[in-house]
N, C-alpha and C positions, 0 to 999 in steps of 0.2 A: 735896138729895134726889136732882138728875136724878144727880149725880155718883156718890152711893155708888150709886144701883143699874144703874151702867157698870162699877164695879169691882170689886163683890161676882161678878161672874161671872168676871172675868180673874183674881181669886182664885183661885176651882175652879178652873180651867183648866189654870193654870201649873203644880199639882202632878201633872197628869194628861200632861202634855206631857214632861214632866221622866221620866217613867218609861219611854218609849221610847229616850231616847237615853243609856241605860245603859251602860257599857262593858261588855263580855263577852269574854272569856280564850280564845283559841284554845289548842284540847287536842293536841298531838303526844302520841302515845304511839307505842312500838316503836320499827322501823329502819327511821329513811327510805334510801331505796335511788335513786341518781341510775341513769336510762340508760347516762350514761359509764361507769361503775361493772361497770353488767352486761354492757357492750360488750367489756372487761376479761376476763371468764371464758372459760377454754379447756379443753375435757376434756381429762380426766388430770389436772387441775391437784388440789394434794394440800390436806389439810381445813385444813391451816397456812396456804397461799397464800390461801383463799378467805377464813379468818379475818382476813390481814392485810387483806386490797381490802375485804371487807365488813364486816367484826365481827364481833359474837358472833351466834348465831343465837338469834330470841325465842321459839322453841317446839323444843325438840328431842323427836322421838319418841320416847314412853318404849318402846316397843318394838321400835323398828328405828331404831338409834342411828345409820343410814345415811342417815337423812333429816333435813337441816336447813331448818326453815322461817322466812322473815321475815316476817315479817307489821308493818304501818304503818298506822294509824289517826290519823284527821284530821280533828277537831271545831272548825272555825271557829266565831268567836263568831258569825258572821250566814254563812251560806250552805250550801253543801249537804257534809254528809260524805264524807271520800275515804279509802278503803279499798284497801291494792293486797298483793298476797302474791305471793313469789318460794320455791318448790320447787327445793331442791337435792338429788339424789339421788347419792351416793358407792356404790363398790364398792372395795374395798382401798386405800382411803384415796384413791380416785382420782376424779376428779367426773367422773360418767357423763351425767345429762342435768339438764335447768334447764324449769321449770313454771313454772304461774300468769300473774302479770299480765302477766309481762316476758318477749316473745320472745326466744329464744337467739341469739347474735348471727352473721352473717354467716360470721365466721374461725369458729365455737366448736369445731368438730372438725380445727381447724388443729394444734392442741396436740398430736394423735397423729404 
């Protein structure tokens, strides 16, 4: 008797225990975008160059086809969301300035 009512309770328990240590799927979505990467960019440089260094861009403006945006979203299965966006603004095919999360780099107006 003292037995079963020690392990009717570790019963409950174990299934209750079991449910925190769930696996959970970390979400990447978009372009992840390294610093080196954007350390890389120089104005003037043309929408071809910026496609080979970065890729493709995940929002283009549907109205001012001048502006390419990255955007990267970052859903750990246990921690906090990371979010970062990199503004690319072209004029004659020629990249003018760099926005968002990612400062312009040091050289970036080296390229004139």
């Amino acid at each position: 008797m003292q037995l079963k009512t020690l392990i009717l309770p570790l019963l409950f328990t174990l299934p209750l225990t079991a449910c925190s240590l769930v696996y959970k799927v970390d979400i990447p979505q978009g372009n992840y975008i390294e610093a080196k990467q954007v350390e890389q960019l120089r104005q003037g440089m043309s929408q071809e160059q910026v496609r080979f260094l970065l890729g493709n861009p995940m929002n283009l403006d549907s109205f001012n086809h001048d502006r390419w945006v990255y955007l990267y979203y970052f859903k750990p299965g246990r921690g906090d969301v990371e979010q970062k966006q990199l503004v690319l603004d072209f004029s004659n095919d020629a990249l003018v300035s760099i926005s968002g999360d990612y400062q312009a780099p040091a050289a970036f107006t080296q390229g004139l």
